[in-house]
C-alpha positions in Angstrom: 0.0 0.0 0.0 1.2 3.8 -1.1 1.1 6.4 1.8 2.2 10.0 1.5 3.9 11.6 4.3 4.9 14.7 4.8 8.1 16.2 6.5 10.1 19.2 6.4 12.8 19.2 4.2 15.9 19.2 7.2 13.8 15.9 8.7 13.9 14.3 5.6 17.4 14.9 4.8 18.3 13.3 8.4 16.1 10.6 7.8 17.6 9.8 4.5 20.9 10.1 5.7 19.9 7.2 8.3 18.3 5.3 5.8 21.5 4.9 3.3 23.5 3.9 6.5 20.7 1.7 7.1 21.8 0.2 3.4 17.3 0.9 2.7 15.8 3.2 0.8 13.3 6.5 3.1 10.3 4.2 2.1 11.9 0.7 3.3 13.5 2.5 6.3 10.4 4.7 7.3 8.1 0.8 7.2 10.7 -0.6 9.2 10.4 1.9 12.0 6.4 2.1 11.7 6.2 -2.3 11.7 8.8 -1.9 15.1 6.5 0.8 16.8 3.4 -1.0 15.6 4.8 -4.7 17.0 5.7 -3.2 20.3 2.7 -1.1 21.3 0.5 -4.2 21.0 -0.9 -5.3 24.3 -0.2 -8.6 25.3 -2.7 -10.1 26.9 -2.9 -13.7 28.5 -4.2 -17.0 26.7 -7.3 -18.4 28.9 -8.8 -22.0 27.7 -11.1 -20.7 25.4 -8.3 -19.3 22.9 -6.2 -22.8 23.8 -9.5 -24.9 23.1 -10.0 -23.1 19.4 -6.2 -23.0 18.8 -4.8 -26.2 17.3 -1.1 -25.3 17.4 -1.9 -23.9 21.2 0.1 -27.0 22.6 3.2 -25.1 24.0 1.0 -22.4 25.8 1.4 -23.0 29.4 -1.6 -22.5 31.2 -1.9 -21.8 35.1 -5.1 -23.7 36.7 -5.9 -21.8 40.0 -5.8 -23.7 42.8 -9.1 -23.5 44.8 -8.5 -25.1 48.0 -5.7 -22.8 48.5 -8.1 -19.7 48.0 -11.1 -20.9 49.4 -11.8 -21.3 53.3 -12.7 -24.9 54.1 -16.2 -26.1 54.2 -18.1 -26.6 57.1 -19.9 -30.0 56.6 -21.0 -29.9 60.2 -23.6 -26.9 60.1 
């Protein structure tokens, strides 16, 4: 896909400079940086079973089952 950006002309001299040391053209250089900040400002958020049920290559995902007698007080079967 074409975009068209716009910067002034000292910016764009800088960031051509960094894109032949780069060994890139602007274009290829300017993606690079936008697919880095893109990637890393993702959230990452936790698998629960639902997304390991539906997944079929989900097998590495380690999944933490709560354990509920250590969080729950014990019954009284005697009331």
């Amino acid at each position: 896909m074409n975009v068209t950006i716009s910067l002034d002309d000292e910016l764009c001299r800088l960031a051509r400079h960094r894109a032949v040391d780069a060994k890139t053209s602007l274009s290829g250089w300017l993606a690079q940086l936008v697919k880095k900040e893109v990637l890393k400002s993702e959230p990452r958020r936790e698998a629960n079973l639902l997304d390991v049920l539906g997944d079929s290559e989900a097998g590495e995902v380690a999944l933490e089952i709560p354990r509920f007698k250590e969080s729950l007080p014990p019954a009284d079967l005697h009331a």
